[in-house]
N, C-alpha and C positions, 0 to 999 in steps of 0.2 A: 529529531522531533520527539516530544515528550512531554508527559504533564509535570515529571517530577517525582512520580512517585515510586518509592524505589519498593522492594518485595524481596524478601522482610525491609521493613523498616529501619532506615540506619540503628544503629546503635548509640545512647544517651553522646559516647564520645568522639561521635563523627563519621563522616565515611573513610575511605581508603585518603594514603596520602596520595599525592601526585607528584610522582619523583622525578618526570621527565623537566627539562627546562620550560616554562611556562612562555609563551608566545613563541616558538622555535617553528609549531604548525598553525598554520589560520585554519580557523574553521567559524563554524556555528553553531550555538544550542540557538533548538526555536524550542521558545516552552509551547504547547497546545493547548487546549482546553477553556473551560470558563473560570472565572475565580471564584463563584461561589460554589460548594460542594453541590454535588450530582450523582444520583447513585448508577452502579456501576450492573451492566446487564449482562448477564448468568445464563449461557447456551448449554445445551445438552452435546452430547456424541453428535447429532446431526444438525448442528448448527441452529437447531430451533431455539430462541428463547423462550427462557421456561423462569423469569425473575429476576432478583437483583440480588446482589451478595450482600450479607448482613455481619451485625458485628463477630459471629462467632465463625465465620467463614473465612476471614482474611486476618491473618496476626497485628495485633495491634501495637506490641511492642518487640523489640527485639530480645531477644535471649538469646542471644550471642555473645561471646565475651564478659568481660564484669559487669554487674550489676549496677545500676546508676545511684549516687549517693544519695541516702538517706532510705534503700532498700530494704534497711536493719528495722526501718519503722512501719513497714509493710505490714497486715495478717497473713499469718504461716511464714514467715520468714524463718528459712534456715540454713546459715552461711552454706552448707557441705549440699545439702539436699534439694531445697528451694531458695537460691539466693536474693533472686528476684520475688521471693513471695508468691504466695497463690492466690491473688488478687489478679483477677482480669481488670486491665486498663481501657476502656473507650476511646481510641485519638480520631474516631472516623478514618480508619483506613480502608474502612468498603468503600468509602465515599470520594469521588473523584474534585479534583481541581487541579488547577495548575499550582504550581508551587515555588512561585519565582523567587521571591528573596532565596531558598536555595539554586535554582538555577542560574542564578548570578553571581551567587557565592562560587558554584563549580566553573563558570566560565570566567571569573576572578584567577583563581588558584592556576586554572588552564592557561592560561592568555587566549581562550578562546573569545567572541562575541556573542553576548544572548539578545535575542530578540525574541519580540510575543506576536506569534502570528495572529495577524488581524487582516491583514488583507494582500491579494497576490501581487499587487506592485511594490508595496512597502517591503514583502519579503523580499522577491526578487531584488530590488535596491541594496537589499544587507548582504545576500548571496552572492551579487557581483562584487561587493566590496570588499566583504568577509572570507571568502573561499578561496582556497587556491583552485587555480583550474589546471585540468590533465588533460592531455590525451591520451585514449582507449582504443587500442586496438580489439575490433572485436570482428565476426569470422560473419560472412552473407551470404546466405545460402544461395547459390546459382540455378538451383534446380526450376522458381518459377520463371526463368527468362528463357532456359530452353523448354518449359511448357508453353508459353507465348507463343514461342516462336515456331514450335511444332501445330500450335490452332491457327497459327496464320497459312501456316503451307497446309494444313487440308482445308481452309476458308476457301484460298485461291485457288485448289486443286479441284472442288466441287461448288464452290461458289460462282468463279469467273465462267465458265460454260452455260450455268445455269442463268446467270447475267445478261450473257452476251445473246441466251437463246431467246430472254424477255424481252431486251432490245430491240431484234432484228423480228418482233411476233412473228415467231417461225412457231411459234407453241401456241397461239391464238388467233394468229393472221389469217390472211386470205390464203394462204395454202391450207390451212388445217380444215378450212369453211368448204373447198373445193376436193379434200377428201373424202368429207362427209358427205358432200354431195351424190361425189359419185357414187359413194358406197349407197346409199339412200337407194337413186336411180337402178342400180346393179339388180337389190333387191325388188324393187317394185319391179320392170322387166321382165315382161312373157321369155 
């Protein structure tokens, strides 16, 4: 799941190849996002946001590798020193979208499937169709079934007595009424 947008920015002549055989695995790219640009929001150390990244925050082009042709007509261009020129480029890459004609392109080259999430059935539809499925071994912790089961033996240990004594109003009955009584009469008694 992804808008597309890669960091840094590919480079003028492409991303990586894909050397593996292409459809060999099923999968899925889901692109996310909207298509038009949205800017992107800027959290501090605790999570608070505090804005949006702007153009001089996020690289706008690659300088990586060779320099894209016609770099030699750049200002400050210099093969050895600045080949790319020291000219800042604006592509909006503070700026969010999805970015499907490439993510179509990498799931072309892949034999993978792209799909644009829109909604949870339409996904799911492409995920059962697109995905291989596994099974996962994964490890369950036992420890809350013998906590269960240890609250069920002291429920029954102090619960069923205290039950059985509400039932029979042995705790409110006519016996407890005939205690008091007496005790009542005891005291009053020259």
């Amino acid at each position: 799941m992804t808008d597309g947008q890669e960091a840094p920015p590919l480079p003028w002549s492409g991303g990586p190849v894909f050397d593996a055989k292409p459809g060999e695995v099923k999968g899925l790219i889901v692109g996310v996002g909207g298509y038009a640009l949205s800017p992107i929001p800027k959290y501090d150390n605790n999570g608070r946001e505090i804005g949006f990244y702007g153009p001089d925050d996020v690289l706008q082009e690659s300088r990586f590798g060779l320099p894209p042709p016609g770099a030699e007509q750049r200002p400050g261009y210099n093969p050895r020193n600045a080949p790319f020129g020291d000219v800042h480029i604006n592509r909006n890459e503070h700026l969010s979208s999805v970015k499907e004609p490439y993510l179509k392109e990498l799931a072309q080259n892949t034999g993978l499937t792209y799909t644009h999430l829109v909604n949870e059935p339409e996904f799911l539809a492409e995920l059962r169709a697109h995905a291989t499925p596994h099974p996962v071994n994964v490890t369950v912790a036992r420890s809350p079934v013998a906590a269960a089961l240890g609250l069920l033996c002291l429920a029954c240990l102090y619960g069923l007595p205290l039950l059985r004594s509400l039932l029979r109003k042995d705790l409110w009955g006519a016996r407890g009424k005939t205690i008091l009584l007496r005790r009542k009469s005891e005291v009053t008694a020259p």
